[in-house]
N, C-alpha and C positions, 0 to 999 in steps of 0.2 A: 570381169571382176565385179562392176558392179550389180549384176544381175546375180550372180553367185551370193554375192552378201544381202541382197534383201533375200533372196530365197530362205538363206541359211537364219535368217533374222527372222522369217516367217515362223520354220518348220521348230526354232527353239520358241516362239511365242505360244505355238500350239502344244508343247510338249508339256506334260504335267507329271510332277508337279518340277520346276525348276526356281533352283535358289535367287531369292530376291535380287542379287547382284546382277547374275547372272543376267535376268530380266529385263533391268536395266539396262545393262551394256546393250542385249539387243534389239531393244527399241528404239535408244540413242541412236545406232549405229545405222537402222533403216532410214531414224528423222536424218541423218548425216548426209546417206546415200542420196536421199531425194533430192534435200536443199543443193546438195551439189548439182543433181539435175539442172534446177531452176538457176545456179549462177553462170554453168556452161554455155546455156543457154542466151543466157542476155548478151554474150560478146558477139560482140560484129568481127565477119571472117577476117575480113581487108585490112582491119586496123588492130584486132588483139585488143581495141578495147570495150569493158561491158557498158550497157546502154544501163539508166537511171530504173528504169523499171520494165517489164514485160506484162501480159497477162496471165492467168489462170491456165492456158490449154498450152502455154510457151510458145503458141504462134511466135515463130519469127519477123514473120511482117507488122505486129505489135509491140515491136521494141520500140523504145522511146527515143527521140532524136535526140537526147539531151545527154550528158555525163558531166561527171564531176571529178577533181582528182578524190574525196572522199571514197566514191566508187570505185576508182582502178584501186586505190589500198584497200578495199574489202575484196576485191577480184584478187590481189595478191596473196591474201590472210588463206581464201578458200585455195588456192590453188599447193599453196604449201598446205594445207588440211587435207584438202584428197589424195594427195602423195602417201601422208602419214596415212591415213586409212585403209590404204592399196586401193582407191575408187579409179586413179589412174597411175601409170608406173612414172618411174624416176623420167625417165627421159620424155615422156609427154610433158608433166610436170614443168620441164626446163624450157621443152619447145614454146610453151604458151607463155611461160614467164619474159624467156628471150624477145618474144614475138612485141609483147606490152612492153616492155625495156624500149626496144627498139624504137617504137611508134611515139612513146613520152619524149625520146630526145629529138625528134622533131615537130613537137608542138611548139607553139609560140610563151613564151615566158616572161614576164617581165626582165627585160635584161640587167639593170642594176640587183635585186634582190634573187633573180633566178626561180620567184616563186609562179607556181602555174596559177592562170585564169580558171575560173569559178565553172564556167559551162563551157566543152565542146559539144561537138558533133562528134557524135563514137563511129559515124561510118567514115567521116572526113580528116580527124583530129581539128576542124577550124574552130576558131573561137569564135563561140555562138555571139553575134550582136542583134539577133531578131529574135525571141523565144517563138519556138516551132508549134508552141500548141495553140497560140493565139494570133501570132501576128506582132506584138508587141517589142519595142526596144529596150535590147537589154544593156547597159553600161558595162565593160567589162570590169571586174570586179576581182581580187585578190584575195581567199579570205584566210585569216590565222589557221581555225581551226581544220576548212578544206585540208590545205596544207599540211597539216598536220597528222593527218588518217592515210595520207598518201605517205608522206615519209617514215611512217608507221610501218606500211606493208612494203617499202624497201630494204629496210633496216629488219625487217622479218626477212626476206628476200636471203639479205646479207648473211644473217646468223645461221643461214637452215640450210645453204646451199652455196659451199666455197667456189664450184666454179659460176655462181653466177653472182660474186662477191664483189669483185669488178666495174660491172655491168652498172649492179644497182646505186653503186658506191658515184658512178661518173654520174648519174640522175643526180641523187643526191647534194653532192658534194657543192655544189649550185645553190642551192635552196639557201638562204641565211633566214633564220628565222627574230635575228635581229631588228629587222628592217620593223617588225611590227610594235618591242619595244621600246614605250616610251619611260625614260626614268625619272622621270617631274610627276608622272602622275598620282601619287600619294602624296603630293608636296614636299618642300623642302625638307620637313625634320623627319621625313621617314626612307632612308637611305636604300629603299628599293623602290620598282615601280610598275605598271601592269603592261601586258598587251591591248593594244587594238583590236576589233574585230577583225579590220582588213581595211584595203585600202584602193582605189581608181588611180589609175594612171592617168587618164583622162577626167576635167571637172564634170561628175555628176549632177544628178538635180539635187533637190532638198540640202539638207546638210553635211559638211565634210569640214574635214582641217587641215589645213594648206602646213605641209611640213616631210623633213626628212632625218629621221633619228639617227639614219647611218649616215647622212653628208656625205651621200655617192650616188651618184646620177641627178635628174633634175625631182623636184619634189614633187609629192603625192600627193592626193587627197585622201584623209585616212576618216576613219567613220567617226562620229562625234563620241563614241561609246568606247570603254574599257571593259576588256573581260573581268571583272571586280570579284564576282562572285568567284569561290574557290572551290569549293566540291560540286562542277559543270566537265564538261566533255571537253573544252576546251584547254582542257591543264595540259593535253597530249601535244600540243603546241608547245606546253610551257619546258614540260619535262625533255624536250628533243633537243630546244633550244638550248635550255642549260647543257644536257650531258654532249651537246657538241661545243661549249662553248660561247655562245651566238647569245646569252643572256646571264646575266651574274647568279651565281647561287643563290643567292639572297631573296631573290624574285619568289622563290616558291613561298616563303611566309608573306608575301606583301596584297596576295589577295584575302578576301575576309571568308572567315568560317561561319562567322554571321557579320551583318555588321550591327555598328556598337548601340546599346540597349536605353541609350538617352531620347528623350520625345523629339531632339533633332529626327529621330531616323524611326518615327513614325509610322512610316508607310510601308516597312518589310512586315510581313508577313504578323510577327508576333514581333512581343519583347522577347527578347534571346537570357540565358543564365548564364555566367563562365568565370573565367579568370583572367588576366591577364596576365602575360607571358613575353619573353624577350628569345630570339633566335637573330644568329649572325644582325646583333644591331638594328632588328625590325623587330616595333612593337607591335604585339598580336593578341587579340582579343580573342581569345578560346571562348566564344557561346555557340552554345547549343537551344535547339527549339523543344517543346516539349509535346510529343502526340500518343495518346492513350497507354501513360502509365511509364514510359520511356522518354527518354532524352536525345537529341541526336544532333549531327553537321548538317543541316539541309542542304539541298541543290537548289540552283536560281529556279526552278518551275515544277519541283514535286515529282520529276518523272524519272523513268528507272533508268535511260541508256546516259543520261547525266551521271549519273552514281556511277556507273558500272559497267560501262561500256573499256572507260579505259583499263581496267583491270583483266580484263582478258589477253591482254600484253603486258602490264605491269603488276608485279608482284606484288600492291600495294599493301596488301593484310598480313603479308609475311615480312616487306619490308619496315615496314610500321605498325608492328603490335599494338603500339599503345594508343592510336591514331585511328587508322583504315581499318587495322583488324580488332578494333568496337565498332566502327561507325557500319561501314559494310552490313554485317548479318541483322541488325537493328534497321537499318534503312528497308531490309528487303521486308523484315518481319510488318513493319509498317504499314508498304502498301499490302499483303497480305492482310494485314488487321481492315484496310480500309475496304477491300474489296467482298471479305467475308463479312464483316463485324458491323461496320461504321456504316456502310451504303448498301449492305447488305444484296450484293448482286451475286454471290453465289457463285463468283470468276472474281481473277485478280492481275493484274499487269499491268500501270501505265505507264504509257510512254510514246511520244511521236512515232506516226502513222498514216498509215491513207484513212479515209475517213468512208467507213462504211456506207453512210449516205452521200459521198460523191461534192455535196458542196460547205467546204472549201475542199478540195481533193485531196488534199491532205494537213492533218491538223497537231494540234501539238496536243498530252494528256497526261495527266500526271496524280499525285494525289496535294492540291492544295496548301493542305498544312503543314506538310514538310518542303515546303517552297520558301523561297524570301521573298521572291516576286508578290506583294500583297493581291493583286488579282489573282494570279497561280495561275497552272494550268490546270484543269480543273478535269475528272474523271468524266462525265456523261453531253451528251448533245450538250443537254438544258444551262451546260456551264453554271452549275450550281456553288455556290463557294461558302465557307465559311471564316465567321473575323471572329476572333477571341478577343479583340482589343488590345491596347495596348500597356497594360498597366493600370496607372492613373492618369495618364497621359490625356487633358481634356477634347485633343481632337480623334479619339479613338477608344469611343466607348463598347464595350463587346455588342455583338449582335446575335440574337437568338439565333442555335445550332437550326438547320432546315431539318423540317419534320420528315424529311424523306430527299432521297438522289434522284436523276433524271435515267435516262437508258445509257449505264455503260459503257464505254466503247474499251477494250481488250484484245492489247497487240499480242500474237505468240512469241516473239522475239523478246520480251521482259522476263518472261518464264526462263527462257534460256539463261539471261543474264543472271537471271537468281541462282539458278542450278549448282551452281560452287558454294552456297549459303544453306539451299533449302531444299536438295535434293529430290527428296519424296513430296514434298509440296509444288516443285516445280512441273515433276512428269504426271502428278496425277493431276494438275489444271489444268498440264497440255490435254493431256487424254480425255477431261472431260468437254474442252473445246472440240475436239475432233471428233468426241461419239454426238454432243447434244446440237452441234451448230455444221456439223460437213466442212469443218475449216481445215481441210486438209487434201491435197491436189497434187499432181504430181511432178512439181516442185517441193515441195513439202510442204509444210502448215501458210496459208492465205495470210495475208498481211493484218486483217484484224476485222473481231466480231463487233457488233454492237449487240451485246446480251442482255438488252431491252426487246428490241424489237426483233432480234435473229439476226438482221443485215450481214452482208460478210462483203469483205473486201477481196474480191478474187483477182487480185494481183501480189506481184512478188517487185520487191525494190533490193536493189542491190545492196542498200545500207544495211537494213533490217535480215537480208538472209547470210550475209557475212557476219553478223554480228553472233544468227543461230548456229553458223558451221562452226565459228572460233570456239563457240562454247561448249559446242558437242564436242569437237576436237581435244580441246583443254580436258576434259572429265574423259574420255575415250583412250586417250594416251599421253596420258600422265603430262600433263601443261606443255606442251609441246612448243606449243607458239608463244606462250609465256619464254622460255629456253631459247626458244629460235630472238627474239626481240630481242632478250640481255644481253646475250650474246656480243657484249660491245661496247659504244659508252654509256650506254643507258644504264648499263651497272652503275657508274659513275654515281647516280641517285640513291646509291640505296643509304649511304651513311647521314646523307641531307634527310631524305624520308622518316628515317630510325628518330630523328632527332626529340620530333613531336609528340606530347600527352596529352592526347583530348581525355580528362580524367573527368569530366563533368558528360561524357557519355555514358548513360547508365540504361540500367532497366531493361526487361524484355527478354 
């Protein structure tokens, strides 16, 4: 089957003339067919689970010794995707899902909170305590948002396939997502509170907080840091917890959509505009940032799988018109602007990746100004940034825009993520990455250009190509795994979501 469909994806790309749609469908359907190649690929036989990354040619002796639960819920997302696509039939489908069900119930888990550790071994399931590519010790670690991509692709699992309803439900069922929040953390007068990053079982080095939210089992050490910011990757944490329960509705207004626009808070990015706003008894500061002509909710580092990764299972733009669906198509339009317009590189996507030139091996990249993060994560090597200042605010005077960007770097996985927003904008930067730069393998598109200097990152990570199949899937066959995900309590959000009017997103 899948040779049949790239053929049949071929012989309609050579036929002329065929209607634009048409077209579409099947060059998605090829980029579909491959990336599935390249996820098949990264599972180790023995254990059903995928490894963190492979390389370019999918040597198998190139898989990576490392996984994540993040990783098995994108192994989950693609595995329900190539069903829908016909790439493999119903009952392979089940065998592979069964196979990874099986192997998650016996890893090791925190036993009070039921949540998995951060790195195994995919050929072993052990909980990595030496990282394999250096030699190094690793603390084993718990994190919110891991967690959260894993029970993601359960609860996909669940809604897409009754008889393996069961199965994913007994994983599951374990997990409290509780255990991460803490309700003190906006203080006394604000009657909801944030998640943690995550948390050690064992005292780490540096900094931690000796404490236990659920008063069940002996305490943790949880990360000094709150996930604070609100439009980040991590709300898939927030949104699981609630629609199981495990955290009060409330929660979803208590992280900030900026935070608040007085010289205390400085050091975000810009001064923010908005309103303030009151939902279930949490006051909320509705600002928005302002970048080239439009308004927007930024994410903590400017980059696209923040924004948008968790919509490719949640409905956000539908379940919140007045909300996600302003903020969404403006976010995408953005880095767009920044990558055509503003830094004039002539490609557009950023977002965490491997790093074309290799050192740090992977980095994070975004477009700065739509960050709160006042450093950002910033689009090219040179980490070039820009400060608009702060107002009047006398510790943050603007500073002259840079006369020029540094080289690029451009993940194909952002493009995807846009593609529900910006369709024709999406397939023709993929296209132009894969005629002007060879970023295209057979896996499907390399993990990212540097279109400075040409570099190309010829590996495939498990994060980034589940992210590409969910979304070719979604646009392929009518949101499939959006369907598959609600399918349950996660509907439970949709009336909390609706509630919101980011009315001060505008423009563009």
């Amino acid at each position: 089957m899948l040779r049949l469909l790239t053929v049949l994806a071929t012989v309609a790309a050579l036929a002329t003339p065929l209607p634009a749609e048409a077209t579409r469908h099947n060059v998605l359907a090829t980029y579909a067919a491959d990336t599935w190649r390249s996820m098949a690929a990264l599972v180790d036989p023995a254990t059903a689970l995928p490894a963190d990354n492979i390389d370019g040619a999918l040597d198998p002796a190139s898989r990576s010794r490392y996984t994540s639960p993040t990783n098995v819920g994108m192994y989950l997302w693609a595995t329900v995707s190539a069903r829908h696509l016909g790439l493999i039939r119903t009952g392979e489908a089940k065998d592979r899902i069964r196979r990874t069900l099986t192997t998650l119930r016996t890893l090791a888990r925190h036993p009070a909170s039921g949540q998995f550790y951060n790195w195994y071994d995919p050929a072993t399931g052990a909980v990595l305590r030496t990282w394999p590519v250096d030699g190094s010790t690793v603390h084993p670690f718990l994190s919110s948002v891991d967690n959260g991509w894993l029970a993601s692709g359960l609860l996909t699992v669940a809604g897409d396939l009754p008889d393996l309803a069961g199965p994913a439900w007994s994983v599951l069922s374990g997990m409290d997502f509780g255990f991460y929040y803490d309700p003190a953390a906006r203080g006394a007068d604000v009657p909801a509170g944030l998640i943690r990053g995550g948390f050690w079982d064992e005292q780490p080095p540096g900094c931690s907080v000796l404490d236990n939210y659920r008063d069940r089992g002996p305490e943790v050490w949880y990360t000094c840091h709150h996930y604070g910011a609100f439009n980040t990757e991590p709300r898939i944490a927030s949104y699981i917890g609630i629609a199981l329960g495990q955290i009060p509705a409330a929660h979803y207004f208590a992280g900030w959509r900026t935070f608040p626009p007085t010289c205390d808070w400085s050091w975000q990015e810009q001064q923010p505009v908005g309103h303030d706003a009151t939902y279930l008894g949490v006051p909320v500061f509705e600002g928005t940032y302002a970048y080239r002509g439009m308004r927007l909710v930024p994410t903590w580092g400017g980059s696209m799988f923040e924004a948008l990764m968790v919509p490719l299972v949640v409905p956000e733009e539908t379940w919140g018109p007045r909300s996600w669906g302003r903020n969404h198509p403006r976010y995408v339009k953005a880095q767009i602007e920044h990558g055509l317009t503003e830094a004039r590189y002539g490609y557009w996507g950023f977002s965490p990746s491997n790093n074309p030139d290799g050192t740090p091996p992977y980095r994070e990249w975004g477009v700065d100004a739509i960050g709160m993060d006042g450093p950002g994560y910033t689009s090219d090597v040179q980490r070039t940034s820009v400060d608009d200042g702060f107002g009047d605010c006398p510790d943050r005077p603007a500073v002259p825009p840079p006369a020029s960007f540094g080289d690029g770097v451009v993940t194909p996985h952002a493009s995807f993520l846009a593609l529900r927003y910006a369709p024709h904008a999406a397939l023709s930067n993929l296209d132009k990455l894969r005629r002007d730069f060879g970023a295209y393998g057979p896996g499907g598109f390399y993990d990212a250009v540097n279109v400075g200097t040409g570099a190309v990152s010829r590996t495939y990570l498990a994060l980034d190509q589940g992210m590409v199949l969910a979304a070719a899937t979604n646009a392929l066959r009518g949101d499939v795994l959006r369907r598959a995900f609600t399918n349950g309590p996660i509907a439970r959000l949709r009336p909390l979501i609706a509630m919101e009017d980011w009315r001060d997103v505008q423009g563009g």
